[in-house]
C-alpha positions, 0 to 999 in steps of 0.5 A: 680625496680627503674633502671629498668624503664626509667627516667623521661628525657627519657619520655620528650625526647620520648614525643617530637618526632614529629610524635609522636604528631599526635596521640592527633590528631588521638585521637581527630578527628576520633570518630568526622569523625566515627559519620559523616560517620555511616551512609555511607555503606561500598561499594559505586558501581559507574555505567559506561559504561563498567562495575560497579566500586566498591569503598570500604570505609572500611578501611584495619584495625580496627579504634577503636584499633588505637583509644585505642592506642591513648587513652593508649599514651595521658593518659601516656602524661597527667601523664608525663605533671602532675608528671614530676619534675621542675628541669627536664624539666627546666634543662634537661641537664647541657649545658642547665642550664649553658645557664641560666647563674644562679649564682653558688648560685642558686643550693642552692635553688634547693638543698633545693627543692629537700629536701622539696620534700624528694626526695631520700633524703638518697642517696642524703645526702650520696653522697654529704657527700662522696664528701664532699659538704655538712658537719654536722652543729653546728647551731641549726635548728628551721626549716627542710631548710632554706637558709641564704643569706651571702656576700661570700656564699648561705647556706642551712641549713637542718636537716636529719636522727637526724642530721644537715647538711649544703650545701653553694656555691660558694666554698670559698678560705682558706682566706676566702676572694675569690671564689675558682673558678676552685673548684666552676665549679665543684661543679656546675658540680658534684652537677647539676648532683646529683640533676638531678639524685635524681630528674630523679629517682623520682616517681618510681610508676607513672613512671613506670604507664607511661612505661606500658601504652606506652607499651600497646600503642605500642602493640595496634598500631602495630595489625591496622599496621599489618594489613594494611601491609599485606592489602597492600602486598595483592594487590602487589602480586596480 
């Protein structure tokens, strides 16, 4: 079910497409304009010396169903902006977060935020033990999380399914004394994307609220579409 329904990095992607935009617009102004012009009728005939001009106010398509399709689209808009995590619209990409120039120690606390959320917590513990970036612990842990602050490294230490684990950066040298740094670029790497995947694959059932709204937007904006592009071949092929 889960990989079935767009992540949430694709909504803020669709969500930024311009055009887009316009129907917060459409959605806000035209029950104002409908108010103003209920009152007007449908023809306006127009007298002239040769013939009666007849101008039709009535648009070629219901107002009202482009309206619900407005109201289907911000109300997924809304959903995205309430539920969408942190971590995805920060760091929507790893280019992105490198831009931040952060310290390799700065993934231990988004770790740790991503823990504290539960976020698909079992895969994430299982593969970062596959890759062996986290490592059961000795250390007694009080707490869930917490994260200890040391001269070479930044450790999170936190306990799951009955065992205690612990997670530090950057990647120290078997002298204990330096940063691995070629090890350290690509545990950023690696780790970057596992949170960013665990974090993207959150909150299935609002996600997939979002998809089905934006579906039933489309749908209901294509009917006025239709129908204004066979009003207009109408008068083409006339």
């Amino acid at each position: 079910m889960k990989e079935k329904i767009y992540g949430w990095q694709w909504f803020r992607d669709f969500f930024s497409i311009t055009i887009f935009k316009y129907f917060v617009s459409w959605f806000a102004l035209v029950p104002v304009f409908a108010k103003i012009l209920e009152k007007l009728p449908k023809e306006i005939i127009i007298s002239t010396a040769i013939e009666p001009y007849i101008i039709t106010l009535q648009l070629p398509f219901k107002w009202e169903i482009l309206w619900i399709s407005s109201l289907f689209f911000i109300i997924a808009f809304i959903l995205y902006k309430v539920f969408v995590p942190n971590f995805i619209t920060k760091y929507f990409s790893l280019k992105y977060y490198k831009e931040f120039e952060h310290s390799p120690r700065w993934l231990v606390w988004e770790a740790q935020n991503l823990i504290i959320s539960k976020t698909d917590l079992s895969k994430f513990v299982k593969r970062m033990s596959d890759k062996k970036y986290i490592k059961t612990s000795d250390n007694t842990i009080n707490e869930k999380t917490f994260v200890e602050v040391k001269e070479k490294q930044t450790i999170l230490y936190f306990s799951f399914d009955g065992k205690n684990y612990e997670f530090a950066l950057p990647i120290i040298n078997d002298d204990k004394k330096t940063e691995n740094k070629e090890e350290t670029d690509i545990a950023v790497r690696e780790i970057f994307w596992e949170i960013f995947g665990r974090f993207s694959s959150s909150r299935v059932f609002i996600r997939g609220l979002i998809h089905s709204l934006l579906i039933l937007s489309l749908v209901t904006f294509t009917i006025p579409f239709i129908q204004s592009i066979c009003t207009g071949l109408q008068y083409f092929f006339k």
